[in-house]
C-alpha positions as CSV (number, residue, x, y, z in Angstrom):
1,X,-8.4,37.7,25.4
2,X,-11.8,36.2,26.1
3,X,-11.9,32.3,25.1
4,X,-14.8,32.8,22.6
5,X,-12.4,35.0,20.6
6,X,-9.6,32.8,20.8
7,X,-11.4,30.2,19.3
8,X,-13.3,32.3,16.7
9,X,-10.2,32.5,15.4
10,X,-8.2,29.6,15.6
11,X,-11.2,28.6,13.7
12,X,-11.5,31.1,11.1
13,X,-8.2,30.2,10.4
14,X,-8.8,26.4,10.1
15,X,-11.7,27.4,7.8
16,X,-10.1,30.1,5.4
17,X,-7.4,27.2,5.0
18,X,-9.9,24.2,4.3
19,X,-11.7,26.3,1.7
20,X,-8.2,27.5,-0.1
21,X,-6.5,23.5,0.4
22,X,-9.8,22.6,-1.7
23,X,-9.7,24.6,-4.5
24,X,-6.7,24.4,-5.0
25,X,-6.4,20.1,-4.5
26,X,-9.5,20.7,-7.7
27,X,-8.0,22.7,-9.7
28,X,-5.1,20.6,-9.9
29,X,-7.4,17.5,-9.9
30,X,-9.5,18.2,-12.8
31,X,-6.5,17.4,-15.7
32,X,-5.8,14.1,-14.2
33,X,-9.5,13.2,-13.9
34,X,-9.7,13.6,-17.7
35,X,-7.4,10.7,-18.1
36,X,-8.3,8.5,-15.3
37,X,-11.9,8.9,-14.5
38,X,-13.7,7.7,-11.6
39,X,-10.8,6.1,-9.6
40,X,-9.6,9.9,-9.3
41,X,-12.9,11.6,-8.5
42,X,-12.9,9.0,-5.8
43,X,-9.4,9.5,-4.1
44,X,-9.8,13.4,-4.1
45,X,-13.2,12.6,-2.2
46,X,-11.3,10.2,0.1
47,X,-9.0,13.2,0.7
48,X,-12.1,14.9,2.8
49,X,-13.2,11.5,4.3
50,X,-16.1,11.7,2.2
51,X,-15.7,8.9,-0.1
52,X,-19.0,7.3,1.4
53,X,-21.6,9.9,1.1
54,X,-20.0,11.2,-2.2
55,X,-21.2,7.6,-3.8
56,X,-24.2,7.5,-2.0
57,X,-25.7,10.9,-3.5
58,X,-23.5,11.2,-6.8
59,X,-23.3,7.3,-7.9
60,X,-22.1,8.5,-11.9
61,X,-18.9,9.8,-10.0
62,X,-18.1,12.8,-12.4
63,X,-15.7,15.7,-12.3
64,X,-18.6,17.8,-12.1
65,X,-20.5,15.9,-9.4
66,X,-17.2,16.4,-7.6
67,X,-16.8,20.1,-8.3
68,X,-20.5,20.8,-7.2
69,X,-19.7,18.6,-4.0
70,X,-16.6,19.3,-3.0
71,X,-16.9,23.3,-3.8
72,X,-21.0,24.5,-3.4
73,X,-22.9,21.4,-1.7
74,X,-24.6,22.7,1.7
75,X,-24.8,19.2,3.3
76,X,-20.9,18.4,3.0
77,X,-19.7,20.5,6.0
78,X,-15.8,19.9,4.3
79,X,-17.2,21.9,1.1
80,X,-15.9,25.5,0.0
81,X,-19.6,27.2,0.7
82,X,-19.8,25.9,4.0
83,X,-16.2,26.5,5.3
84,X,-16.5,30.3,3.6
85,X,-19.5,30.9,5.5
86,X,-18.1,29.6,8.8
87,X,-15.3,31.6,8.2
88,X,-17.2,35.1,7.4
89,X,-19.2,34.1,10.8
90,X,-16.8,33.8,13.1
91,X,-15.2,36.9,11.0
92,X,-18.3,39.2,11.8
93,X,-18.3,38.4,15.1
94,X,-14.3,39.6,15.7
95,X,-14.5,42.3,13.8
96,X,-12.8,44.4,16.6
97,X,-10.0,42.5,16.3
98,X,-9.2,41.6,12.9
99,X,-8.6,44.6,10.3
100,X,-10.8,45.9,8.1
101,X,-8.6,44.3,4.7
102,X,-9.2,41.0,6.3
103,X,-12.7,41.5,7.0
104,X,-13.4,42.8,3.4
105,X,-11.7,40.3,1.5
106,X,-13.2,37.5,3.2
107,X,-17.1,39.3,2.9
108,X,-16.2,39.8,-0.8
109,X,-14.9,36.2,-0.9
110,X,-18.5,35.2,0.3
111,X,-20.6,37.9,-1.6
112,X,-19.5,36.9,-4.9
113,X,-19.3,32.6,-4.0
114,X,-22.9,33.5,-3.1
115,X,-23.8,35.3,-6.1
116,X,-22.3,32.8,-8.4
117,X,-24.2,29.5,-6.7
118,X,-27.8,31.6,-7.1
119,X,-27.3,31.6,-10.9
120,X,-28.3,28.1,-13.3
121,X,-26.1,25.1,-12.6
122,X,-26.0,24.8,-16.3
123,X,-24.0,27.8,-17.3
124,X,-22.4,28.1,-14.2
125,X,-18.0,27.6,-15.5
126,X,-17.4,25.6,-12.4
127,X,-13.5,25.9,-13.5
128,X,-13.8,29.6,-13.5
129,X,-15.6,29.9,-10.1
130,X,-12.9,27.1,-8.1
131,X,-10.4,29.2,-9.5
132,X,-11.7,32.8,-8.0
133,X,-11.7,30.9,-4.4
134,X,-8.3,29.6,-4.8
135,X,-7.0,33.7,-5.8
136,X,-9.5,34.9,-3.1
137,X,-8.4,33.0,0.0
138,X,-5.1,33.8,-1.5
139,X,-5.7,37.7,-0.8
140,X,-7.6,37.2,2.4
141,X,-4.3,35.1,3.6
142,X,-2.4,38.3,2.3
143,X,-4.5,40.8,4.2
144,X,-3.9,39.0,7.3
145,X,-0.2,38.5,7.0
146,X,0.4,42.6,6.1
147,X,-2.1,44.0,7.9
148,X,-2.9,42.3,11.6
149,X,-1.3,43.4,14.6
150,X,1.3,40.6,15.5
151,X,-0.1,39.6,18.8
152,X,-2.4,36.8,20.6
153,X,-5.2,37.1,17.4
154,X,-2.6,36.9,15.0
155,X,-1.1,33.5,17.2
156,X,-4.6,32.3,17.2
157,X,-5.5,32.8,13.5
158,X,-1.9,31.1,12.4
159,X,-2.4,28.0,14.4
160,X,-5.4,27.0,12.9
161,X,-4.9,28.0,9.8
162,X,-1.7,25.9,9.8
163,X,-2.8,23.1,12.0
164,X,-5.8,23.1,8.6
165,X,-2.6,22.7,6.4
166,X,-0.8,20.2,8.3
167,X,-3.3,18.0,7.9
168,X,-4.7,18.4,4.8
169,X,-1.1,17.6,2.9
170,X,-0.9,14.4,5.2
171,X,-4.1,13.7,4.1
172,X,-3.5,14.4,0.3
173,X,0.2,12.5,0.5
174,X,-1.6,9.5,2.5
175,X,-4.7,9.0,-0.5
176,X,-2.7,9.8,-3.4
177,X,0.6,8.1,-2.6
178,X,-1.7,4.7,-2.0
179,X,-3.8,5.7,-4.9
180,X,-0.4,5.4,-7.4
181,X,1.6,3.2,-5.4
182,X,-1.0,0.4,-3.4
183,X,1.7,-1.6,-2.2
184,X,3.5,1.7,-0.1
185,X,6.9,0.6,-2.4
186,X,8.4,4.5,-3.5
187,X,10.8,3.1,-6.3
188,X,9.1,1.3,-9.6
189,X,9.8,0.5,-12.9
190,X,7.3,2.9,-14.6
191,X,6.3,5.9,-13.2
192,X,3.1,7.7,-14.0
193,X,5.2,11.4,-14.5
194,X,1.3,13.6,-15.2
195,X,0.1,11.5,-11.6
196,X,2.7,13.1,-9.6
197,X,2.7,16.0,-11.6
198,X,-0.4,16.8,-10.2
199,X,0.4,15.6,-6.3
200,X,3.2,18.5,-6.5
201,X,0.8,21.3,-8.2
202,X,-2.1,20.0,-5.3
203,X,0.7,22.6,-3.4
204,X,1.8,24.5,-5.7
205,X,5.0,23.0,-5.7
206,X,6.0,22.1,-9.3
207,X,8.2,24.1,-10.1
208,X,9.8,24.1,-6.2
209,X,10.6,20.5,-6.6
210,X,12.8,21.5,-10.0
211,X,14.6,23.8,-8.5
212,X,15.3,21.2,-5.1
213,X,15.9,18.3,-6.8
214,X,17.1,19.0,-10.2
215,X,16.2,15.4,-11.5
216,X,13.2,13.5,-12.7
217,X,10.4,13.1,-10.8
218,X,10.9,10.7,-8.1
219,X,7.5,9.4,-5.5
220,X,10.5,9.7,-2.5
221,X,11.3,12.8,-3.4
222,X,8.1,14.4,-3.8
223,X,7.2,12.5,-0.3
224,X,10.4,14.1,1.3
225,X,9.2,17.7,0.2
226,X,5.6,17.8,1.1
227,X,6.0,16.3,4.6
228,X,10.1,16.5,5.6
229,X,10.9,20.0,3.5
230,X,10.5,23.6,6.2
231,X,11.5,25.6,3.5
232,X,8.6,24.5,1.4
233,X,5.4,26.7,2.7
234,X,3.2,23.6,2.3
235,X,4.9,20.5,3.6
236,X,3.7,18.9,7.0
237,X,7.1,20.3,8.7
238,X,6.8,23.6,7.8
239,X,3.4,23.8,8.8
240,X,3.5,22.2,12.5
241,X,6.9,24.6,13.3
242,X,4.2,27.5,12.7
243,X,1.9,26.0,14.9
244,X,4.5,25.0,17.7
245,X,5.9,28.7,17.0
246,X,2.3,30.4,17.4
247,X,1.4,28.2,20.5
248,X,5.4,29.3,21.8
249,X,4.1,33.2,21.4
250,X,0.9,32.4,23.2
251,X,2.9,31.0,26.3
252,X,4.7,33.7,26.4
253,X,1.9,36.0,26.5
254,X,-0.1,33.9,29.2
255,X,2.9,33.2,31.3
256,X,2.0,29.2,31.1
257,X,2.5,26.1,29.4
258,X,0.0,23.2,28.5
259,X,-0.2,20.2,26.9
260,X,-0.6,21.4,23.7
261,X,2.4,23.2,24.0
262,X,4.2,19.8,24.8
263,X,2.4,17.8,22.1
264,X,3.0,20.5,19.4
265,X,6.9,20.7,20.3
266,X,7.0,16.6,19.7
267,X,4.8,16.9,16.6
268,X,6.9,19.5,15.2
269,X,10.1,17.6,16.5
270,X,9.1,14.3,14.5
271,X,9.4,15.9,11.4
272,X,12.1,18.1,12.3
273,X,14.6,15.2,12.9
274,X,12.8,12.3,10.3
275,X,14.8,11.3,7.5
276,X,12.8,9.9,4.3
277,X,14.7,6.6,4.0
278,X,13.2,6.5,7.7
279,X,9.4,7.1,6.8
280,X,9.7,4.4,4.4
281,X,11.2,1.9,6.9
282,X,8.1,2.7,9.2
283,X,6.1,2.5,6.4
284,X,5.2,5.9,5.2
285,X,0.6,4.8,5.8
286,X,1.7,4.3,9.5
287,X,3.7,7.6,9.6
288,X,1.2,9.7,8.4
289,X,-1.6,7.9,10.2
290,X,0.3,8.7,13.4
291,X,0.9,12.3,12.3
292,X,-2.8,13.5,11.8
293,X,-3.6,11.0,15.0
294,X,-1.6,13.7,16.6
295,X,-2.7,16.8,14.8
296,X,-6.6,16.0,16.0
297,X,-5.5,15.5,19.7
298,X,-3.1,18.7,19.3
299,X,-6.7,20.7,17.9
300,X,-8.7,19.0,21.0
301,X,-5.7,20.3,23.2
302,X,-5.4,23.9,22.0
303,X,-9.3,23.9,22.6
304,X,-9.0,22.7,26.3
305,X,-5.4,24.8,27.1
306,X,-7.6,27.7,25.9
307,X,-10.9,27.2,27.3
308,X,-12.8,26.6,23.6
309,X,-15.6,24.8,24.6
């Protein structure tokens, strides 16, 4: 496989994934905001690393500044339009070896973002339109998983689009873990139960954690799912032992192993073998500092093991 298509798409799945993590990290976002205003708006933008330039050009800080940022603003490279059209891009230019249900999918994904962004801002149902991305990228996910030949651009495709998802819930646990508990302590007197509520639905995993845990919602336990849990399809550890899994096929198919290789078997060992009471003791900031530290040199590896650049 030529290099360029290798990283077309390890990078259309890092960009189908960005686009999906953020609408669904909105949809879940917009109750809360309701109740708790600005200070909300401003953690899910810290969630992109765009706290900064999201003050700078929407100073009022609403939900729907947020919405139109997050999901159809041009000049925020993190935001839905702009990870949708990289992903379509670098689509187009494999079609040959993705299949014709992924292909369509993601063009109709596009096609109809497109048409809904020309229309006025003012009756635009902003809910309505972060909620077709979220089913969309769904379906294009789908298409992949039942329809692409499992072999070095199906590897490609999974570890970037779970490499995307390793980081983004590390990111998501880091910003909304501080944002409801700023002095890093998991057990308190009151507990904010529509806050974490809405941590667990940022992955879909409400009603997972009720049938785990059987209890009342506890900030260790909803830590301990989204990064420690591999049976939970979102946590950090599921996520890196697809990536170590999908880098472990492509070795096998080059006859050769790298240093991403070695860094995604540690990564994916880490969480493998933590325990919670563990993360705590390290101090959970420092963890998951540590962790997406190691996902970006893992990205810059795969790109060097693989000729990217």
């Amino acid at each position: 496989m030529l290099s360029s298509t290798a990283k077309n798409l390890f990078w259309l799945g890092r960009y189908l994934q960005r686009a999906k993590s953020a609408a669904r990290l909105l949809e879940a976002t917009q109750r809360l905001v309701l109740q708790s205003g600005t200070e909300e708006v401003l953690a899910v933008a810290r969630i992109f690393g765009t706290e900064r330039e999201f003050r700078e050009r929407y100073p009022e800080g609403r939900l729907v500044d947020l919405i139109d940022y997050i999901a159809l603003d041009e000049q925020n490279f993190s935001s839905i339009v702009c990870s949708i059209e990289a992903a379509r891009r670098n689509a187009r230019e494999e079609r040959n070896n993705i299949t014709v249900d992924l292909w369509e999918s993601l063009n109709g994904l596009w096609l109809e973002l497109g048409a809904r962004r020309r229309g006025p801002r003012a009756v635009l149902d902003r809910g309505a339109l972060v909620e077709f991305v979220k089913k969309q990228s769904v379906m294009a996910f789908g298409a992949a998983q039942v329809t692409l030949l499992r072999d070095e651009a199906y590897d490609f495709l999974q570890a970037g689009a779970f490499l995307e998802r390793a980081d983004n819930t590390a990111a998501m646990l880091d910003v909304k873990f501080h944002h409801l508990r700023p002095d890093g302590e998991p057990h308190a007197r009151e507990l904010d139960y529509y806050a974490w509520a809405e941590v667990l639905d940022c992955i879909g995993a409400f009603r997972t954690y009720r049938r785990i845990y059987r209890t009342a919602l506890d900030p260790m336990k909803v830590v301990e799912l989204m990064l420690l849990r591999r049976d939970v399809p979102r946590s950090v550890h599921h996520a890196l032992s697809v990536v170590d899994a999908s880098l472990a096929s492509l070795t096998a198919a080059y006859g050769a192993r790298g240093e991403a290789d070695r860094l995604a078997g540690e990564l994916h060992a880490r969480l493998r073998f933590a325990r919670i009471d563990q993360v705590f003791t390290i101090g959970l900031a420092k963890f998951l500092a540590d962790a997406r530290r190691d996902i970006a040199l893992l990205s810059d590896e795969i790109g060097r093991q693989y000729l990217f650049d």
